[in-house]
TORTOR-478492 format. One record per residue (C-alpha): residue number from 0; residue in one letter; x, y, z. Coordinates in nm, 4 decimals. Layout:
<lumnus>
<lumnu k="NUM" r="a" x="X" y="Y" z="Z"/>
...
</lumnus>
This chain:
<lumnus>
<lumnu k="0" r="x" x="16.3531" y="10.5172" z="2.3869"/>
<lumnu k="1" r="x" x="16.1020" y="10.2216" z="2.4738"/>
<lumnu k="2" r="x" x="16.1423" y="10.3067" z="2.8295"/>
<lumnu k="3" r="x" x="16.0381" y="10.6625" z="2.7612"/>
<lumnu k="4" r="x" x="15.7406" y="10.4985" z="2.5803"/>
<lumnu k="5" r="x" x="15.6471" y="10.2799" z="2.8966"/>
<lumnu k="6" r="x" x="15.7232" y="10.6283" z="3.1513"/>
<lumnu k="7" r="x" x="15.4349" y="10.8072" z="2.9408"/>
<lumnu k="8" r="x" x="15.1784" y="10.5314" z="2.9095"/>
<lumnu k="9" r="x" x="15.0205" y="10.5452" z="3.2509"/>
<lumnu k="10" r="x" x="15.0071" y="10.9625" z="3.1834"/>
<lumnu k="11" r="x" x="14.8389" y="10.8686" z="2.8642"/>
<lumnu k="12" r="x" x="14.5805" y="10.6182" z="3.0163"/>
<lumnu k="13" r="x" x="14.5281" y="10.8696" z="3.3217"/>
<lumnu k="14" r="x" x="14.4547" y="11.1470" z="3.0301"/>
<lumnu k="15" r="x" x="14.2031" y="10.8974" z="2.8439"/>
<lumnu k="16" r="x" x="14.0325" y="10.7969" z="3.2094"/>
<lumnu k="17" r="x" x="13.9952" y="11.1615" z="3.2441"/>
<lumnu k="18" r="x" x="13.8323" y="11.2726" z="2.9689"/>
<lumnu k="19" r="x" x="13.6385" y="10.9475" z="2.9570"/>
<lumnu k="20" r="x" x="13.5310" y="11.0420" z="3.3452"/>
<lumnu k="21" r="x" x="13.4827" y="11.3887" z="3.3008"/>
<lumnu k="22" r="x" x="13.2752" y="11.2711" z="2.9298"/>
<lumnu k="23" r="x" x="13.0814" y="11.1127" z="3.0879"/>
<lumnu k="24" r="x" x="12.9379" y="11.2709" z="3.4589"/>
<lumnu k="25" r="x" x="12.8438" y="11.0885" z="3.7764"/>
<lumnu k="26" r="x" x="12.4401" y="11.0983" z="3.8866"/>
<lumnu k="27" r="x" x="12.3124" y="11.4194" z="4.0809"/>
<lumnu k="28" r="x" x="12.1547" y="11.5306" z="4.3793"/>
<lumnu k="29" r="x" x="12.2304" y="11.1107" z="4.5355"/>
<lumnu k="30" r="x" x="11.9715" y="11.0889" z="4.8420"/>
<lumnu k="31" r="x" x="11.8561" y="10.7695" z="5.0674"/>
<lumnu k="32" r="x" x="11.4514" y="10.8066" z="5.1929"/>
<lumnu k="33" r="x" x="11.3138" y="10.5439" z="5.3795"/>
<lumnu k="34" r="x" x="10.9795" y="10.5785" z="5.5024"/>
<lumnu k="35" r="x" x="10.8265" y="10.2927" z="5.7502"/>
<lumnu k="36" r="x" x="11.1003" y="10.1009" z="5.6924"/>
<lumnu k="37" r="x" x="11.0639" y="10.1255" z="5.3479"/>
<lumnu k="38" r="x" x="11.4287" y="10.1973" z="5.1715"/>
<lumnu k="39" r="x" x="11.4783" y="10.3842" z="4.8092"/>
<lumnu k="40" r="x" x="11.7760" y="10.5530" z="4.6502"/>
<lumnu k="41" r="x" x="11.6858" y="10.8626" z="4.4357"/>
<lumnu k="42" r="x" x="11.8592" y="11.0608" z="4.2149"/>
<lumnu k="43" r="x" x="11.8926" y="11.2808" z="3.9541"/>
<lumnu k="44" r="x" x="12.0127" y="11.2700" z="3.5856"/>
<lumnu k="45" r="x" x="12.4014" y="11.4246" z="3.5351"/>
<lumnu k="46" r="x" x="12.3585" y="11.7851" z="3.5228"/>
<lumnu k="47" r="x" x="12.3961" y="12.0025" z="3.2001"/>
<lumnu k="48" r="x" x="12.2947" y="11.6876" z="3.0034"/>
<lumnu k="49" r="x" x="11.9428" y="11.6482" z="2.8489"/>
<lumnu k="50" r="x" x="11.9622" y="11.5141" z="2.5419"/>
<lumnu k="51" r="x" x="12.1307" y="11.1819" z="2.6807"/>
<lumnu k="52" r="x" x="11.9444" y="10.8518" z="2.7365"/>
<lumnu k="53" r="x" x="12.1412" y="10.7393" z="3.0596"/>
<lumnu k="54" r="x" x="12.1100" y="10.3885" z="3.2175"/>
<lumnu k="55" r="x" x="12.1956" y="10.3412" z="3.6278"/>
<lumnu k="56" r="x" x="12.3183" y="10.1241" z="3.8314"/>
<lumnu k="57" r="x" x="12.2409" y="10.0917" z="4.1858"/>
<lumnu k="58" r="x" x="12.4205" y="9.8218" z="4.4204"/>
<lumnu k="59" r="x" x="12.3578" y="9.7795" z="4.8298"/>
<lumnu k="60" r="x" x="12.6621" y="9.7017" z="5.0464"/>
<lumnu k="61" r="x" x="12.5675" y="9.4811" z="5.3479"/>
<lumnu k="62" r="x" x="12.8377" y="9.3665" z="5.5220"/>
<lumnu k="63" r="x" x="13.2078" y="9.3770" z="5.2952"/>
<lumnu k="64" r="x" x="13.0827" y="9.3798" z="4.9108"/>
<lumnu k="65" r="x" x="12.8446" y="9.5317" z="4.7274"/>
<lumnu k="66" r="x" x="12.5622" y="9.3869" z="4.5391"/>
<lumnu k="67" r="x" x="12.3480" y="9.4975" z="4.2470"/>
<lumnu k="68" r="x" x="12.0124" y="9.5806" z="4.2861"/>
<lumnu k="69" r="x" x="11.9199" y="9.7600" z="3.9947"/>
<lumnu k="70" r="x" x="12.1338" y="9.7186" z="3.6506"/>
<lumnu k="71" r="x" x="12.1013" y="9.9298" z="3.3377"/>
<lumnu k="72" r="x" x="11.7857" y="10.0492" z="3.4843"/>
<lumnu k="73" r="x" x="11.6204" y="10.4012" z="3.3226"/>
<lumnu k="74" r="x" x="11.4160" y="10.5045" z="3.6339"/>
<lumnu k="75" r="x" x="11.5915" y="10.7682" z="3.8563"/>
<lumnu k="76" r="x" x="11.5433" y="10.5185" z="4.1358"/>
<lumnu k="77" r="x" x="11.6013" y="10.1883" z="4.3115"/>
<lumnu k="78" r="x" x="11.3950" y="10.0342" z="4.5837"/>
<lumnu k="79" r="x" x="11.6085" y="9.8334" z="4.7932"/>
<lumnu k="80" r="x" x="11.3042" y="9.7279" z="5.0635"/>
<lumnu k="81" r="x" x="11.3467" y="9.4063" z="4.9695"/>
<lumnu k="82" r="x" x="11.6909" y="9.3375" z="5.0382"/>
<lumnu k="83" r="x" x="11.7037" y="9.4970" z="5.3235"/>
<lumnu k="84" r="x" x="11.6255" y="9.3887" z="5.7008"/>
<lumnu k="85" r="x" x="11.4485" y="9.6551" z="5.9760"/>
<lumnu k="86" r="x" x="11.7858" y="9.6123" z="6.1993"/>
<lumnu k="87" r="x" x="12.0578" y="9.6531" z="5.9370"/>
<lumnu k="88" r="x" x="12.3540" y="9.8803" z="5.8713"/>
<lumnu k="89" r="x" x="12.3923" y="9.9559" z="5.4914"/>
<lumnu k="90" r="x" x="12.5654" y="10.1731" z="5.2464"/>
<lumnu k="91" r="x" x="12.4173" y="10.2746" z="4.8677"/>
<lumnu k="92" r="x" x="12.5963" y="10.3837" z="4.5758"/>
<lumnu k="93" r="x" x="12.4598" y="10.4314" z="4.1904"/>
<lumnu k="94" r="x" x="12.6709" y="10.5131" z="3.8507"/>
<lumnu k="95" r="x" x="12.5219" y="10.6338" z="3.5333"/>
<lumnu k="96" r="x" x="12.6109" y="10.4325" z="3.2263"/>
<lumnu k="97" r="x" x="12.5729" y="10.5844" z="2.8569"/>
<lumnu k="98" r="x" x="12.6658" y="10.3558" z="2.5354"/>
<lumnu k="99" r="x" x="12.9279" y="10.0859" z="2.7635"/>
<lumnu k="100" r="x" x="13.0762" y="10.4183" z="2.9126"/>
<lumnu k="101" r="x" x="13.0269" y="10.4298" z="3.2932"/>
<lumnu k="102" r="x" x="13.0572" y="10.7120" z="3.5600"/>
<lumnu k="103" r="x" x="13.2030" y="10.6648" z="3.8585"/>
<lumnu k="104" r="x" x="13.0104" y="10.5619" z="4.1440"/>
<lumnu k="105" r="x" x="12.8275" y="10.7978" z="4.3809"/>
<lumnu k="106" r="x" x="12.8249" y="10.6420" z="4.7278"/>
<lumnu k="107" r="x" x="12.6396" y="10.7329" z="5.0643"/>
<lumnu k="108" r="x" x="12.7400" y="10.7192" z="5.4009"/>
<lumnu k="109" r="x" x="12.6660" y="10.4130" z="5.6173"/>
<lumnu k="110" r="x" x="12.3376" y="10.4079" z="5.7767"/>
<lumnu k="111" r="x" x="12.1001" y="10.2376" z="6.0482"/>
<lumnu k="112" r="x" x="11.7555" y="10.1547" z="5.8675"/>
<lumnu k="113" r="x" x="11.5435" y="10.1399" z="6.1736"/>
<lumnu k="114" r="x" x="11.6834" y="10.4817" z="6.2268"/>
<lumnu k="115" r="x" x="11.6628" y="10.6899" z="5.9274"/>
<lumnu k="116" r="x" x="11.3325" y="10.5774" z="5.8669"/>
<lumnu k="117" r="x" x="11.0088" y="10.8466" z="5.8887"/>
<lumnu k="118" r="x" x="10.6793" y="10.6937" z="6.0084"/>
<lumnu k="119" r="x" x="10.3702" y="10.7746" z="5.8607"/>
<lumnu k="120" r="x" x="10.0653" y="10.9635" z="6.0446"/>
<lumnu k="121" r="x" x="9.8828" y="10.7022" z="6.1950"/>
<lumnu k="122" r="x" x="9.4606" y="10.6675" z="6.1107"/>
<lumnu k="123" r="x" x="9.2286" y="10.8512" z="6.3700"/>
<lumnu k="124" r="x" x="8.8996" y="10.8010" z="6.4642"/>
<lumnu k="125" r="x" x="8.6427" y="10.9805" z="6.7049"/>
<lumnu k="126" r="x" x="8.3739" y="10.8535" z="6.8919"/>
<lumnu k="127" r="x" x="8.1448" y="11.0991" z="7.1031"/>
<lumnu k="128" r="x" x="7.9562" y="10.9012" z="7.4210"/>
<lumnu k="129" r="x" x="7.7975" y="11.0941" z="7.7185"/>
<lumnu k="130" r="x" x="8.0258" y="11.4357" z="7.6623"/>
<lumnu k="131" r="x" x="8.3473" y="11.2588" z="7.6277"/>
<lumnu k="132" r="x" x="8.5472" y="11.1636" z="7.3394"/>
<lumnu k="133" r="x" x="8.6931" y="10.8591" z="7.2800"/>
<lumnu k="134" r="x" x="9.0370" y="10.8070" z="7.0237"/>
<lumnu k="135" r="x" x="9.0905" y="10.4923" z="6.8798"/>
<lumnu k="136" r="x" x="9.4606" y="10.4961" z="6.7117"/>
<lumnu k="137" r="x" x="9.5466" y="10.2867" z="6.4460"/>
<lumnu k="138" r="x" x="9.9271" y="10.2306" z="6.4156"/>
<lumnu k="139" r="x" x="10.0876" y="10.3022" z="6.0212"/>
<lumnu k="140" r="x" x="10.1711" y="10.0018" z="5.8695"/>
<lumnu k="141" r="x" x="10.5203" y="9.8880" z="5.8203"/>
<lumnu k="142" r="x" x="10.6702" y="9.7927" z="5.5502"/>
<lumnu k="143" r="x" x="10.9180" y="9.5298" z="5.7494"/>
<lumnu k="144" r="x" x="10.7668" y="9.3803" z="6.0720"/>
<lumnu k="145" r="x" x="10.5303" y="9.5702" z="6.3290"/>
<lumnu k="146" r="x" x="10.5781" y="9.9518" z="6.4512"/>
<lumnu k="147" r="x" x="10.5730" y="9.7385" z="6.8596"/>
<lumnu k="148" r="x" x="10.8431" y="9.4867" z="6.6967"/>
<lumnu k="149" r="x" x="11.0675" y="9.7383" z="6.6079"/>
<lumnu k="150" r="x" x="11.0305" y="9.9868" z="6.8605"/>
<lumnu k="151" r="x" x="11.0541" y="9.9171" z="7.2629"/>
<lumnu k="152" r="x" x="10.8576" y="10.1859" z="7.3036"/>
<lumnu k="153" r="x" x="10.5414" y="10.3093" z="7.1365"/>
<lumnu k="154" r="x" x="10.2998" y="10.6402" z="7.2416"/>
<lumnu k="155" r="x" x="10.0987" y="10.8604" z="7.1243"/>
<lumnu k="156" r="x" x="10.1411" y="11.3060" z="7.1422"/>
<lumnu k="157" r="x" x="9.7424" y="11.4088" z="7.1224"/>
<lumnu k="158" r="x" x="9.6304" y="11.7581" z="7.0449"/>
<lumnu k="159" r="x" x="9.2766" y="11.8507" z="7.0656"/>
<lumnu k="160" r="x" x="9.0951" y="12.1529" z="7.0736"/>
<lumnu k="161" r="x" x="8.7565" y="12.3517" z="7.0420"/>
<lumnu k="162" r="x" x="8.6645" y="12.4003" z="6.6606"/>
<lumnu k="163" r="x" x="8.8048" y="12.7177" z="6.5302"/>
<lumnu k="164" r="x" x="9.0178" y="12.8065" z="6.8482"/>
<lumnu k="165" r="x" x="9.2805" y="12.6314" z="6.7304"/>
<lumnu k="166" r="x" x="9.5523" y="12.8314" z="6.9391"/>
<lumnu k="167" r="x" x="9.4294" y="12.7061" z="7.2360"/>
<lumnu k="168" r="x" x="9.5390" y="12.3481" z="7.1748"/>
<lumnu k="169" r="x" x="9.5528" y="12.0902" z="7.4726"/>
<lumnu k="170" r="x" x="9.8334" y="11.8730" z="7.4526"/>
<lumnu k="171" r="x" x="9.8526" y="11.5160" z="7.6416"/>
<lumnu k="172" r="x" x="10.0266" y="11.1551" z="7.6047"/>
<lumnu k="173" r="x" x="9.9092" y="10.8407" z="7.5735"/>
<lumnu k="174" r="x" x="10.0338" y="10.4451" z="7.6223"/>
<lumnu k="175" r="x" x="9.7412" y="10.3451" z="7.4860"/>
<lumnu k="176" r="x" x="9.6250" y="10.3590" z="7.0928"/>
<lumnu k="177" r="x" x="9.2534" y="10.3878" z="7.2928"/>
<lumnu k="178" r="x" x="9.1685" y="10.6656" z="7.5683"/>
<lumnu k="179" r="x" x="8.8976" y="10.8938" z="7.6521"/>
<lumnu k="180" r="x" x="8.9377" y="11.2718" z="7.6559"/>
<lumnu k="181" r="x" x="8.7806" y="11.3723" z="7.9217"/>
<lumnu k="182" r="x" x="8.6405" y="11.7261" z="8.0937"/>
<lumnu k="183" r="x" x="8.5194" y="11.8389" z="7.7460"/>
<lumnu k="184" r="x" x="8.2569" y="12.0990" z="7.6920"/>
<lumnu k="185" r="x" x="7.8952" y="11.9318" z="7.5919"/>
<lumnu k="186" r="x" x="7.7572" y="12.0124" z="7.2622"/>
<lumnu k="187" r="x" x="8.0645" y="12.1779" z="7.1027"/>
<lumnu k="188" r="x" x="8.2721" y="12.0427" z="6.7997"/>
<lumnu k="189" r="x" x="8.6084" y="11.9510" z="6.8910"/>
<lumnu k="190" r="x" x="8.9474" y="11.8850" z="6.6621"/>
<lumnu k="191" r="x" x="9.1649" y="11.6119" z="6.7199"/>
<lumnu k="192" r="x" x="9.5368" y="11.5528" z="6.5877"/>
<lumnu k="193" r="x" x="9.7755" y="11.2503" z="6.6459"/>
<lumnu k="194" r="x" x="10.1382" y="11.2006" z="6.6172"/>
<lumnu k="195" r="x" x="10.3101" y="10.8192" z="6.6871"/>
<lumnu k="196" r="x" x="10.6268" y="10.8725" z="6.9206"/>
<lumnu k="197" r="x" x="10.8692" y="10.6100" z="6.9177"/>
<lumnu k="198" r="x" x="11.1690" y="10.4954" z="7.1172"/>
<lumnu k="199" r="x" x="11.4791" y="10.2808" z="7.0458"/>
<lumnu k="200" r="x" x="11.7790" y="10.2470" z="7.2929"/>
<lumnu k="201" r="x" x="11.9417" y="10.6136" z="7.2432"/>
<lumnu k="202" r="x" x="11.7157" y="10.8511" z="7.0604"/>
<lumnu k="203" r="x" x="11.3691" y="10.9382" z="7.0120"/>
<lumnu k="204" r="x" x="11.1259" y="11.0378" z="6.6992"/>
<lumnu k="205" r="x" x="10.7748" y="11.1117" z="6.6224"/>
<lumnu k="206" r="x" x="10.5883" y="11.0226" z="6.2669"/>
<lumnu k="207" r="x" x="10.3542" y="11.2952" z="6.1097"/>
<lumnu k="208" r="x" x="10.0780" y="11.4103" z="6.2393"/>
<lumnu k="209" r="x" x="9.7504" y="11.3006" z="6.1334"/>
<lumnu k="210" r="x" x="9.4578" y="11.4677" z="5.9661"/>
<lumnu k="211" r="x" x="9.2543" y="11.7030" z="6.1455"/>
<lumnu k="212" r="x" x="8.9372" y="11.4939" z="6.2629"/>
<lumnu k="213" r="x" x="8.6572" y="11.6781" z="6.4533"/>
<lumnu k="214" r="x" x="8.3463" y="11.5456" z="6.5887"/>
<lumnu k="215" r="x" x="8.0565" y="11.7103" z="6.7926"/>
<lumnu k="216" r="x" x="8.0515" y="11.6087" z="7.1314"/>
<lumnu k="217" r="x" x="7.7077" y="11.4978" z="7.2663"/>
<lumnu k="218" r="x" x="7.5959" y="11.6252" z="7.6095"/>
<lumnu k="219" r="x" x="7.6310" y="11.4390" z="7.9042"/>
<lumnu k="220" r="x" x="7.3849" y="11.2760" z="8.1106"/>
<lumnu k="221" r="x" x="7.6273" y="11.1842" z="8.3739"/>
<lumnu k="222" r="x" x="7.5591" y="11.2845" z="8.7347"/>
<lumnu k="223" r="x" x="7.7551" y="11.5141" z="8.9633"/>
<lumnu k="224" r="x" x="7.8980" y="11.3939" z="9.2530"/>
<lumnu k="225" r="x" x="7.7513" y="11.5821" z="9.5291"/>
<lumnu k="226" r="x" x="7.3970" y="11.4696" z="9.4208"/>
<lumnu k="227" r="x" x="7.5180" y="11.0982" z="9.4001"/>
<lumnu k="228" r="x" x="7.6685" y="11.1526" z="9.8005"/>
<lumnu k="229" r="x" x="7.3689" y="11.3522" z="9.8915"/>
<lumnu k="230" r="x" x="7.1487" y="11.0105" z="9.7419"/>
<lumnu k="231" r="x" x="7.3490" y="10.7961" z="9.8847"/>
<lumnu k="232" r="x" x="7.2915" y="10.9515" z="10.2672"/>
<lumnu k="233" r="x" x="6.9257" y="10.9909" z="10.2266"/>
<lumnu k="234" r="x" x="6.9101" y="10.6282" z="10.0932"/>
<lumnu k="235" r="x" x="7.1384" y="10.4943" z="10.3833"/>
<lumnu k="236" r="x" x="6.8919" y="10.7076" z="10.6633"/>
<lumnu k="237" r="x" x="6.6057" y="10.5688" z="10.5277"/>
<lumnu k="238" r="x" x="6.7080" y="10.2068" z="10.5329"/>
<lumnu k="239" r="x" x="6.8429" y="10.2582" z="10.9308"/>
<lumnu k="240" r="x" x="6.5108" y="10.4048" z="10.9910"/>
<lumnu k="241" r="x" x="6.3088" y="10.1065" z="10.8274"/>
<lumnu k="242" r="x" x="6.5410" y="9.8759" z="11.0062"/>
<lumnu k="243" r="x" x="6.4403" y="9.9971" z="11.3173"/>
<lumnu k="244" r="x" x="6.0851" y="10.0136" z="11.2736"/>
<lumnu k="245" r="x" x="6.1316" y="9.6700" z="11.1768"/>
<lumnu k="246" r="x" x="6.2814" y="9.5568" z="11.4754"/>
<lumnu k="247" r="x" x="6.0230" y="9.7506" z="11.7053"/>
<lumnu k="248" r="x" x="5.7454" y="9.6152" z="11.5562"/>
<lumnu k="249" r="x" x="5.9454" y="9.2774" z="11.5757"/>
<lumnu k="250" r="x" x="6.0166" y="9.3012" z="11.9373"/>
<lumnu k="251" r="x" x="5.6757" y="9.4195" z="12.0793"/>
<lumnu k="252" r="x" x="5.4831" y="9.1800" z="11.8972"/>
<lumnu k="253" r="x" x="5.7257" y="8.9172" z="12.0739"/>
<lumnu k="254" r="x" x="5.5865" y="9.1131" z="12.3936"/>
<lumnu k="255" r="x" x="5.2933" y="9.1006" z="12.3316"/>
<lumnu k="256" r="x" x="5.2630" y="8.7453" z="12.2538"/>
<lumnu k="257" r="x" x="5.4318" y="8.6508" z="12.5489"/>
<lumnu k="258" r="x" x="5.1962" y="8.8271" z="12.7849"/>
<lumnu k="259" r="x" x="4.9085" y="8.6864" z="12.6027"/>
<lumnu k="260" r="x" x="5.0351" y="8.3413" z="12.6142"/>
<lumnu k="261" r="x" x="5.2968" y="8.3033" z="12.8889"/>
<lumnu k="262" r="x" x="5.5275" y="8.0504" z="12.9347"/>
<lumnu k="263" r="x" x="5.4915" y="7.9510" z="13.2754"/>
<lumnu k="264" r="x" x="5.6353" y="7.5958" z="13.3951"/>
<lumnu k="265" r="x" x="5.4319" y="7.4345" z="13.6863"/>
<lumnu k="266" r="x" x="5.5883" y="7.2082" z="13.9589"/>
<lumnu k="267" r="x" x="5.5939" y="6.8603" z="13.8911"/>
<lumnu k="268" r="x" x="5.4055" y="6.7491" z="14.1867"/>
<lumnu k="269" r="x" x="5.0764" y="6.9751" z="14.0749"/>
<lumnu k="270" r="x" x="5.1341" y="6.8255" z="13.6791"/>
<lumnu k="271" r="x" x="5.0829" y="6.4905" z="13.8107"/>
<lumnu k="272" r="x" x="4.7771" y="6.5401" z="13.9956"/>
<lumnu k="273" r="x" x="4.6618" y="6.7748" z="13.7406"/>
<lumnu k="274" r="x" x="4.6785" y="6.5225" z="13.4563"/>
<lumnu k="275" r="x" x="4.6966" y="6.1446" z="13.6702"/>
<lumnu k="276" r="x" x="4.3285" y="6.0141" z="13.7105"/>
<lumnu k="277" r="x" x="4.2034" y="5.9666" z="14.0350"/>
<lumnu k="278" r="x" x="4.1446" y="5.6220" z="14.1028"/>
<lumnu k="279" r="x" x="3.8156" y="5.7134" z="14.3248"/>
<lumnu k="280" r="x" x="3.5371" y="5.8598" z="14.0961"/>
<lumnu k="281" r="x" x="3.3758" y="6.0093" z="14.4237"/>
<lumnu k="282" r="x" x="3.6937" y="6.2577" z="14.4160"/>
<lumnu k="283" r="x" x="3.5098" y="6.4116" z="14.0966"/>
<lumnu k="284" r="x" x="3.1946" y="6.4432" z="14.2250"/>
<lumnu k="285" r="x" x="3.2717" y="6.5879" z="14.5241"/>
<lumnu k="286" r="x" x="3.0317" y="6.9151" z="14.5665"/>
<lumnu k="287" r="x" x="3.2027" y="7.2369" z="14.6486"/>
<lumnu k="288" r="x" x="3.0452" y="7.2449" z="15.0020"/>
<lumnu k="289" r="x" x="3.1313" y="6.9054" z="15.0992"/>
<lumnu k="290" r="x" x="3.3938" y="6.8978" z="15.3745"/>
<lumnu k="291" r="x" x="3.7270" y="6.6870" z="15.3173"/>
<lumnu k="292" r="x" x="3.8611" y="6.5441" z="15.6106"/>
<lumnu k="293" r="x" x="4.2959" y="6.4298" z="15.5725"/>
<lumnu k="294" r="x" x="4.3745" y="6.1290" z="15.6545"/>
<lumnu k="295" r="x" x="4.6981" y="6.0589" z="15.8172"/>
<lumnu k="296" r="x" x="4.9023" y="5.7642" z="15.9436"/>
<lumnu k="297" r="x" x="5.1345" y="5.7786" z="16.2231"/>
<lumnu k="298" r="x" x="5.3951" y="5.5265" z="16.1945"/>
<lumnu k="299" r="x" x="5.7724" y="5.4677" z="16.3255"/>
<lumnu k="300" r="x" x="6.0901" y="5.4487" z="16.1177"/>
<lumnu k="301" r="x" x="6.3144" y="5.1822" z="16.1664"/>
<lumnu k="302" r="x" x="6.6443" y="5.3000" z="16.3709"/>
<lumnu k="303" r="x" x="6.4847" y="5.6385" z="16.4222"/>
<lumnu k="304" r="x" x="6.3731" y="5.8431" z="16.7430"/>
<lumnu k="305" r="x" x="6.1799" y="6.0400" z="16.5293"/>
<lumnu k="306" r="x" x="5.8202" y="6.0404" z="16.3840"/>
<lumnu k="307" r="x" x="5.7489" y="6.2281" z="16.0436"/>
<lumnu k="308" r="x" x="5.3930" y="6.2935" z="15.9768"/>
<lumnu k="309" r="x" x="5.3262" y="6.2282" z="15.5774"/>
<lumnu k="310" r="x" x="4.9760" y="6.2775" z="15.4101"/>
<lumnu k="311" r="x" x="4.9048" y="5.9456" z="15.1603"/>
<lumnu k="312" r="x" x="4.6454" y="5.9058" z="14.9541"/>
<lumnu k="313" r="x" x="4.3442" y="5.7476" z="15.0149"/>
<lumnu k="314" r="x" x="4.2806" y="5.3963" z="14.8325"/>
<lumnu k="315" r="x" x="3.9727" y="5.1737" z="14.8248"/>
<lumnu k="316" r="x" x="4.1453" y="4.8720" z="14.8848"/>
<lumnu k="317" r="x" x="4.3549" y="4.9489" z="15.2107"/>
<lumnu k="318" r="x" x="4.1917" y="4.8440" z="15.4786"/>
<lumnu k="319" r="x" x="4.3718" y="5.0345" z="15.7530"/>
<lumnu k="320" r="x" x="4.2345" y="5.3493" z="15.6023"/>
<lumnu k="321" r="x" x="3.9027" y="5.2397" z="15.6233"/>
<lumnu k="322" r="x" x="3.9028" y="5.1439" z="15.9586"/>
<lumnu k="323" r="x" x="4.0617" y="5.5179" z="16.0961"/>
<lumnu k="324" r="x" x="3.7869" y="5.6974" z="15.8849"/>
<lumnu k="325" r="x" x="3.5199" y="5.8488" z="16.0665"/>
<lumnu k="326" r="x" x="3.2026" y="5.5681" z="15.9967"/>
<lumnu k="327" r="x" x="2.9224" y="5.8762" z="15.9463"/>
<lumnu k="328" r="x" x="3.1582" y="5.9892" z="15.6760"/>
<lumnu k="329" r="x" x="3.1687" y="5.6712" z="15.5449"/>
<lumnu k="330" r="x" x="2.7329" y="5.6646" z="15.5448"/>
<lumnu k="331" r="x" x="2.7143" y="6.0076" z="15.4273"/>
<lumnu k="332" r="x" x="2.9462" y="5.9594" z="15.1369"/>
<lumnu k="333" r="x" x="2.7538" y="5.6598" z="15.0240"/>
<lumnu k="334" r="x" x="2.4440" y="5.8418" z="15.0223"/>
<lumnu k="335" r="x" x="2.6006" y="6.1221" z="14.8082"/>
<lumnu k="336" r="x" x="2.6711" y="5.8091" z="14.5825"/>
<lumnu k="337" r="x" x="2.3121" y="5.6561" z="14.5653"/>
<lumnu k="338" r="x" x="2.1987" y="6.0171" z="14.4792"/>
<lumnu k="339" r="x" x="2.4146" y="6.0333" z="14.1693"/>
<lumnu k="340" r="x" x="2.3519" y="5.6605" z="14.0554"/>
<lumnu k="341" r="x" x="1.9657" y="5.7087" z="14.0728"/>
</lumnus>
């Protein structure tokens, strides 16, 4: 008999766990949302029951056990951001509790944070100079580190186009979270949308796409090409011409002052007697008609056969040359004298 009574307790205490469980419903509609890294658990309240005050539980597994995050809490949500790291692999689970009865618990799959998580539309902002348009790009902020810290890669999918033709959108990429769009129309209003795009080992995602921002593009004063070449050519002919006029005028004014005052070197022989003073002052006074006469001496070298004949210069002093000049000379040049003393 008492071992009947022990066969049909656990069939009892399985009945009362029943009707306890099925009393007393698990959470609905159990979803994880993370948004820049951000991490919440959502839920809803046990269906076909509205009349109930229900209390939740929420716990966060991160490596074997679970711990509780939110207890007897009456939102229909638990933020778990700060528990959490951007790098992490987690699992969530909540139970609804109603006057010390509990539900069982309602648990979600394992998951990668850095992952699951949506990004944000980043901030845009449009600058018009000289008919192009620049983007500057301001990353969304994350909740846990930087958007670059997390992600080993970070760029930017751009769509622009002209105001009200918006089926004709350009698309292009950029590295940088500031670029120019360039070969734009001038005065025209253009529309500008921006979506992050992010890498991380294996897969790829892109956050949401901005507001529309449009701005009127000014008109450019920029230059076309061909007229800056065909400046550039005259510019470059009329500095080789200049140059050469330059040089011309250089060149025959260096003529010119060469023929005017020429550089001619005399022989050394006429310098001397062209700047040496005469030691006779009758040499200066000579008159144009007056005849010269040379004077020459005759004389023998030593160990020679030969005779050279070499003019000298008359000096008041040598005797020798006085006695083989011509005596009327001699008379006639001292009159010249006395004429020019008196």
């Amino acid at each position: 008999m008492i071992n009947s009574y022990f066969f049909c307790l656990p069939t009892v205490l399985f009945y009362i766990g029943f009707i306890s469980t099925e009393y007393l419903p698990v959470p609905d509609n159990v979803r994880v949302s993370s948004l820049d890294l951000g991490l919440q658990l959502t839920w809803d309240p046990p269906k076909n029951i509205t009349d109930k005050l229900f209390k939740y539980t929420a716990e966060l597994r991160n490596w074997r056990d679970f711990d509780a995050v939110c207890i007897n809490s009456s939102s229909l949500s638990c933020d778990f951001t700060n528990n959490v790291s951007a790098f992490g692999i987690y699992q969530l689970r909540v139970r609804a509790e109603l006057n010390g009865e509990t539900s069982e618990w309602v648990e979600t799959e394992e998951f990668k944070l850095d992952a699951i998580t949506e990004i944000s539309a980043p901030r845009v902002e449009l600058r018009s100079r000289k008919g192009k348009i620049e983007v500057d790009i301001t990353d969304p902020p994350m909740r846990k580190k930087h958007l670059r810290d997390v992600y080993n890669k970070v760029s930017y999918l751009v769509h622009y186009w002209k105001e009200g033709e918006v089926t004709k959108k350009k698309e292009r990429e950029a590295e940088q979270n500031r670029f120019m769009l360039l070969e734009l129309d001038p005065q025209v209003n253009y529309c500008v949308q921006v979506a992050v795009q992010v890498q991380l080992f294996l897969y790829n995602k892109s956050s949401h796409f901005s507001n529309v921002t449009c701005i009127y593009n000014t008109y450019s004063d920029e230059v076309e090409q061909w007229f800056i070449a065909v400046v550039l050519l005259v510019s470059f002919g009329v500095v080789f011409i200049a140059v050469v006029l330059i040089f011309l005028a250089v060149w025959y004014t260096y003529k010119v002052c060469r023929m005017m005052h020429p550089d001619v070197k005399l022989p050394e022989h006429l310098k001397q007697y062209l700047f040496e003073r005469p030691q006779s002052s009758m040499l200066l006074t000579v008159p144009p008609n007056e005849k010269v006469y040379e004077v020459r001496i005759l004389h023998e070298e030593s160990q020679s056969t030969q005779t050279t004949n070499e003019p000298i210069r008359v000096q008041e002093k040598q005797e020798d040359c006085w006695m083989t000049t011509d005596m009327k000379q001699r008379d006639e040049e001292q009159r010249l004298l006395d004429k020019m003393t008196v």
